[in-house]
C-alpha positions as CSV (number, residue, x, y, z in Angstrom):
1,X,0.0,0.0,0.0
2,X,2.9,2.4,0.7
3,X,4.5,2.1,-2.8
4,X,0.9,2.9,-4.2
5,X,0.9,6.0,-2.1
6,X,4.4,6.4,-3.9
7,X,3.7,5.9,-7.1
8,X,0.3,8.2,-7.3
9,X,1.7,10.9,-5.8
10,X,4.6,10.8,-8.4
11,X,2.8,10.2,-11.3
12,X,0.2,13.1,-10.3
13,X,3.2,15.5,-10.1
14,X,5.0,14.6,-12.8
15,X,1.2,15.2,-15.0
16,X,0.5,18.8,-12.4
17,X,4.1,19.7,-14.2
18,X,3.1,18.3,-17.7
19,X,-0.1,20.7,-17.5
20,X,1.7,23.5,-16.6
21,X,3.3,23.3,-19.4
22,X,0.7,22.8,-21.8
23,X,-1.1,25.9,-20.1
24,X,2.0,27.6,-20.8
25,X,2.0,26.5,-24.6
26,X,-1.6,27.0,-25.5
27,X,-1.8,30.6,-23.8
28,X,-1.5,33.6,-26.0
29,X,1.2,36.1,-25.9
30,X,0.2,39.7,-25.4
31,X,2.8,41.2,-28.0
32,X,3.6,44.4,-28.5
33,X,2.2,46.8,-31.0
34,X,0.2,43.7,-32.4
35,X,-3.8,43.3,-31.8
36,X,-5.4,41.3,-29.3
37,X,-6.9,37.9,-30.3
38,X,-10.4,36.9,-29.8
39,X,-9.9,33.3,-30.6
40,X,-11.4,31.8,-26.9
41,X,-9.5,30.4,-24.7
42,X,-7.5,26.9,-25.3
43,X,-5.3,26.8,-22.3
44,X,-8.4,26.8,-20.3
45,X,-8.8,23.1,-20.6
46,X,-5.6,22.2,-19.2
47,X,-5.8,25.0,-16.1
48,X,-9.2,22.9,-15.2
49,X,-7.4,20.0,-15.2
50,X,-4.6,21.4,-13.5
51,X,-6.7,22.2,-10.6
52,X,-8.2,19.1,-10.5
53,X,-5.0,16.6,-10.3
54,X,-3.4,19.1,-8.2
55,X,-6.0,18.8,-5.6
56,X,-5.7,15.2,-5.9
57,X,-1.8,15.4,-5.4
58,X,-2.1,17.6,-2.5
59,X,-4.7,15.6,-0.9
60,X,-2.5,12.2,-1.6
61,X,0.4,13.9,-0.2
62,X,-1.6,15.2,3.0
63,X,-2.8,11.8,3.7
64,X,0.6,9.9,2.9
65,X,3.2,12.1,5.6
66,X,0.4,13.0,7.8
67,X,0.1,9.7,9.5
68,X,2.9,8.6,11.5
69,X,5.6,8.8,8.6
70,X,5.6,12.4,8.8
71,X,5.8,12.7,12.9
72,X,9.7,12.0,12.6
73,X,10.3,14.6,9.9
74,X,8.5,17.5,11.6
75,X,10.2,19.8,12.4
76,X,12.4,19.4,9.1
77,X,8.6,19.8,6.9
78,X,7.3,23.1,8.8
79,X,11.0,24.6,8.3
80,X,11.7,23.5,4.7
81,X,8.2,24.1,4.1
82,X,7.8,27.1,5.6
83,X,11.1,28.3,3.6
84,X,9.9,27.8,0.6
85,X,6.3,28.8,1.1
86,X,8.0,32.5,1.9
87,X,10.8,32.4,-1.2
88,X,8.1,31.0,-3.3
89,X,5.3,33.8,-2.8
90,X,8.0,36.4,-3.1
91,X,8.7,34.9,-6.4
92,X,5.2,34.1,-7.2
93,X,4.3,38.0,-6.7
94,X,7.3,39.1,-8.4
95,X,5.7,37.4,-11.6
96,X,2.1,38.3,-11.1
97,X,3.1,41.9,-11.0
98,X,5.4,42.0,-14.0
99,X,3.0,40.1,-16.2
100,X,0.3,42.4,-15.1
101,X,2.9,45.1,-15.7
102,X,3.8,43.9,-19.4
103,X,-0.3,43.6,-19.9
104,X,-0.6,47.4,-19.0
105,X,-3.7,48.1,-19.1
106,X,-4.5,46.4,-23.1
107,X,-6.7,43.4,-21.6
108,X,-9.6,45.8,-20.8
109,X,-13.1,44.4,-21.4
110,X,-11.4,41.2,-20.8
111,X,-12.1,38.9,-17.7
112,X,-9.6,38.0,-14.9
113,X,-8.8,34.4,-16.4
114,X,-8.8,35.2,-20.6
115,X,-6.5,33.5,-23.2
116,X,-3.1,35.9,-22.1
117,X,-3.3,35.3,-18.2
118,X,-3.3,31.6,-17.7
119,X,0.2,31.6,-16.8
120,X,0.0,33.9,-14.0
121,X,-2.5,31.7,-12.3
122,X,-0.4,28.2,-13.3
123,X,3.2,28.2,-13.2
124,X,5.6,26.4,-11.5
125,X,5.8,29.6,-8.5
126,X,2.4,28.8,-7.6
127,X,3.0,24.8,-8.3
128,X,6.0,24.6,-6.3
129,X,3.9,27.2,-3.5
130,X,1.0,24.9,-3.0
131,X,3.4,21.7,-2.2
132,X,5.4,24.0,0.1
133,X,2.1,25.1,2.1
134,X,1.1,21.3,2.3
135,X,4.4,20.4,3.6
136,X,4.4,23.2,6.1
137,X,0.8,22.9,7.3
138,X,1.9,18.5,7.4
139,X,4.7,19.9,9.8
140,X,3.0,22.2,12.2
141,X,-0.1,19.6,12.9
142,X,3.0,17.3,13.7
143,X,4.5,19.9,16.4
144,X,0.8,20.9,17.7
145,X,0.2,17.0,18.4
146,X,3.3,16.4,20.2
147,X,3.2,19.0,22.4
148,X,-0.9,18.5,23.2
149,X,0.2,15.0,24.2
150,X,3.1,16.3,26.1
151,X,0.8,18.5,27.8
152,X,-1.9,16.4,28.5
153,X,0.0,14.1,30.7
């Protein structure tokens, strides 16, 4: 059962990665001096999947290290985690704003999620953000236990 664990979890990151990519492919690049497409949105499709399996990975990899795997590795998860849950973000915002910056203002009349801002929402920032979170939040209920068990004897 463990090396089923193992091998969903991998193969559900290594297709999370495989989507980001494909988002990045299919959407559009807001070029300069050059009109604005109207041609829908294809890279939808694979930012709904995204979502999807990546819910599924971060649930699989909740449930794997939360049980008693994960208790010897705590403190090791909520500092590594929390690391890169900080460099990550900082990244993650540096990228949002400078694709918002590059859009400036020509994606008006244009919804939130449209064929030229896929990326910002998938990328590997926010992929590599989510598994940080998850391995920080794994951490800390580790550390919270232990010390309500300490405490309660």
């Amino acid at each position: 059962m463990k090396n089923a664990m193992n091998i969903v979890i991998v193969i559900l990151s290594l297709l999370c990665l495989l989507l980001v990519i494909l988002v990045d492919l299919f959407t559009f690049e807001l070029k300069p001096d050059k009109g604005i497409s109207g041609n829908g949105n294809p890279g939808v499709i694979f930012f709904v999947l995204f979502i999807l399996l990546y819910a599924a990975l971060i649930m699989s990899i909740y449930m794997k290290f939360l049980k008693a795997s994960g208790r010897r590795y705590a403190y090791a998860f909520a500092g590594f985690g929390g690391a890169g849950t900080i460099l990550f973000s900082i990244l993650l915002i540096k990228y949002v704003v400078s694709q918002y910056e590059e859009f400036a203002g020509r994606l008006e009349g244009f919804g939130v999620l449209n064929q030229y801002t896929n990326t910002v929402f998938v990328n590997f920032y926010s992929f590599v953000l989510g598994l940080s979170v998850v391995f920080t939040t794994i951490g800390l209920v580790h550390i919270v236990r232990r010390r309500i068990k300490k405490s309660t004897r």
